[in-house]
N, C-alpha and C positions, 0 to 999 in steps of 0.2 A: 504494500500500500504506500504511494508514493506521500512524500510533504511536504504542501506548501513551500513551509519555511527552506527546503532544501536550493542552495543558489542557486540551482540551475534554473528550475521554475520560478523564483523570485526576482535575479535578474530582467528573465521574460513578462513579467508581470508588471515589474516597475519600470520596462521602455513601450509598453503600451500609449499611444498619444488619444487616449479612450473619448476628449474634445471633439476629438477628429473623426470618430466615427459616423457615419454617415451613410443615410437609406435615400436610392432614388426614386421620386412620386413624379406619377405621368399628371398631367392634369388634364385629360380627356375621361378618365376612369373616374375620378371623382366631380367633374365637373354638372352630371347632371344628380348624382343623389344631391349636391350641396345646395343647388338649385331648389330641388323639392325641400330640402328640411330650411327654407328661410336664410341659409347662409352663401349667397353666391355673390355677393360683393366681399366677405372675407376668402371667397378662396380667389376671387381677382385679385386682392390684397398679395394673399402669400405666392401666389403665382407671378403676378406682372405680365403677365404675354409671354411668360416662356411654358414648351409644353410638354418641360421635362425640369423636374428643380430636386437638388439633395439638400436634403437638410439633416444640419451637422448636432450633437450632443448641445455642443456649442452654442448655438443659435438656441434651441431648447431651453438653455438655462440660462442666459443672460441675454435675449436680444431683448427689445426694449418696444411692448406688443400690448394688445391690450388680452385680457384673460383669455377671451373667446378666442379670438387668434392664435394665441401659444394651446389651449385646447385642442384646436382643432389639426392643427402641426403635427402635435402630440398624437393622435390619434392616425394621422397620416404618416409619420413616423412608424409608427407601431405595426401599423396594418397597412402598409401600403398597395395591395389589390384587397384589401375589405376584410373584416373577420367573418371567421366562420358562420355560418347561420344567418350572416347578413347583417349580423347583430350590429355593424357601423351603421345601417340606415336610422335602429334607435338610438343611440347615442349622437349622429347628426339632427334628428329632431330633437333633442333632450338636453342640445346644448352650452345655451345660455342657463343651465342647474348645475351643467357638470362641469362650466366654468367657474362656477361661484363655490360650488362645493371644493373643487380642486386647489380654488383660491386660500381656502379658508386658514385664518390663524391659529385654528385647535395644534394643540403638542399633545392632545390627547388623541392616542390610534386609534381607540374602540368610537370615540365621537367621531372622527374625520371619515370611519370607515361607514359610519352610519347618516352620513350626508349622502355616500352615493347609494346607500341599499333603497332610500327614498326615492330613487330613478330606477332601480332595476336593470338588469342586462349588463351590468360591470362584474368582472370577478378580479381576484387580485391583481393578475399578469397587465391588467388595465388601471387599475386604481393605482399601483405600484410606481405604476410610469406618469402618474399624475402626480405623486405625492415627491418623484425623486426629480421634475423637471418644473416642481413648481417649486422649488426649493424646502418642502414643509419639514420640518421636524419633531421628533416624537422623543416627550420625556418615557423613561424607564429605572426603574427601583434601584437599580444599583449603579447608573452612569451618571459623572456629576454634572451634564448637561444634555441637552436634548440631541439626540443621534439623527443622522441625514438620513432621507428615506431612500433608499433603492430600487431598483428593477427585482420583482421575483414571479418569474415567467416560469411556462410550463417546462420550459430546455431547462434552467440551472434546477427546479426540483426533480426533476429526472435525474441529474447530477448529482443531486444532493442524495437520493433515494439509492441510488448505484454506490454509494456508501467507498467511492474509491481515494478519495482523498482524506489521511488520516486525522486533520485537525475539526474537519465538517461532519465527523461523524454524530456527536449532539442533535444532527440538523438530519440527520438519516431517515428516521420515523415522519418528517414532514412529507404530506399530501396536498395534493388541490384543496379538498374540505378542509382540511384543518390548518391550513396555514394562515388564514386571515387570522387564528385564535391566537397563530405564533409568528407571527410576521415580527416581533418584538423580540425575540430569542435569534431570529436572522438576522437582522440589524445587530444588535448587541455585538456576537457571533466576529461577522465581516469587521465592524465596526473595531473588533479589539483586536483581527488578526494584521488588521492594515496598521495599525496604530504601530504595534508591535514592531512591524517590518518594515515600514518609513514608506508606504505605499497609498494609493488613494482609497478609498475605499470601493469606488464605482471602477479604478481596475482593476481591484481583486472580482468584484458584478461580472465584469465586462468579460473576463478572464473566463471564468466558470462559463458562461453563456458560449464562448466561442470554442473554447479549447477545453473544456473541463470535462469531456469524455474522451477524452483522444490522447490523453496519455496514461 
């Protein structure tokens, strides 16, 4: 069972430029759901007349947007030909909620998490990505400040459940269902092994997501 901490994989961890990553959105695929859900002047917004745009981590967490627009990024990011089930066409109608919710200044998880259960059709892999690019942070019982929040997608709990890296094993027992109870034991987790290793914490995220089965 390999570790983390072992230089080889930390090295590779901490020359990750994870800013930089970056998903490309057509904007003919989304240009008519944005239409029907009331948002087709923000996706002219994010678009500009080009009919092909990446948009970076970067952009994500510091461009300077208003809610609804980095929501919607956000979502196009994530799912750039659409989530499963279509389930983007309800979260484009539901969007001015799941911008406010996303917005919101709770550092409490179980409140923040119960902003979107009020909208329905979010599960964590999407909540996750709202709470780690809208900058939010969540207090926990034993850190003396509020922890950043992260991506936790279906890929790194597959990683995490594959129980191959020896420092994540804590985080082994996490499932789809119950990770929302423990999304707070993840953070912590990440949160303490980056700290440790002088790394960021969203490239240890990013790391797991990309590489975290493949060695």
């Amino acid at each position: 069972m390999p570790f983390l901490a072992d230089p080889l994989y930390l090295n590779m961890i901490s020359h990750i430029p994870v800013a930089q990553h970056s998903v490309s959105v057509r904007a003919e695929f989304w240009e008519t759901p944005c239409a029907d859900a009331g948002c087709a002047e923000l996706h002219q917004t994010l678009f500009a007349g080009a009919g092909e745009i990446r948009i970076t981590r970067e952009w994500l967490h510091h461009a300077v947007v208003s809610d609804e627009l980095r929501a919607l990024a956000i979502i196009l990011w994530g799912y750039p030909k659409g989530a499963r089930g279509n389930r983007h066409l309800h979260w484009l109608a539901h969007l001015p909620a799941i911008a406010r919710a996303a917005a919101g200044s709770l550092n409490n998880w179980n409140a923040y998490l119960a902003g979107f259960a009020k909208i329905g059709g979010l599960g964590i892999s999407t909540i996750s990505k709202f709470a780690c690019f809208f900058g939010r942070r969540f207090a926990t019982p034993d850190a003396s400040a509020p922890l950043p929040g992260l991506i936790l997608d279906r890929r790194i709990l597959a990683v995490l459940a594959d129980d191959r890296w020896a420092e994540l094993h804590p985080l082994s027992a996490l499932t789809y269902l119950n990770a929302p109870a423990r999304y707070l034991d993840y953070l912590r987790l990440l949160n303490d092994l980056a700290t440790h290793s002088g790394i960021q914490p969203e490239q240890l995220e990013f790391f797991l997501f990309a590489h975290g089965d493949n060695f």
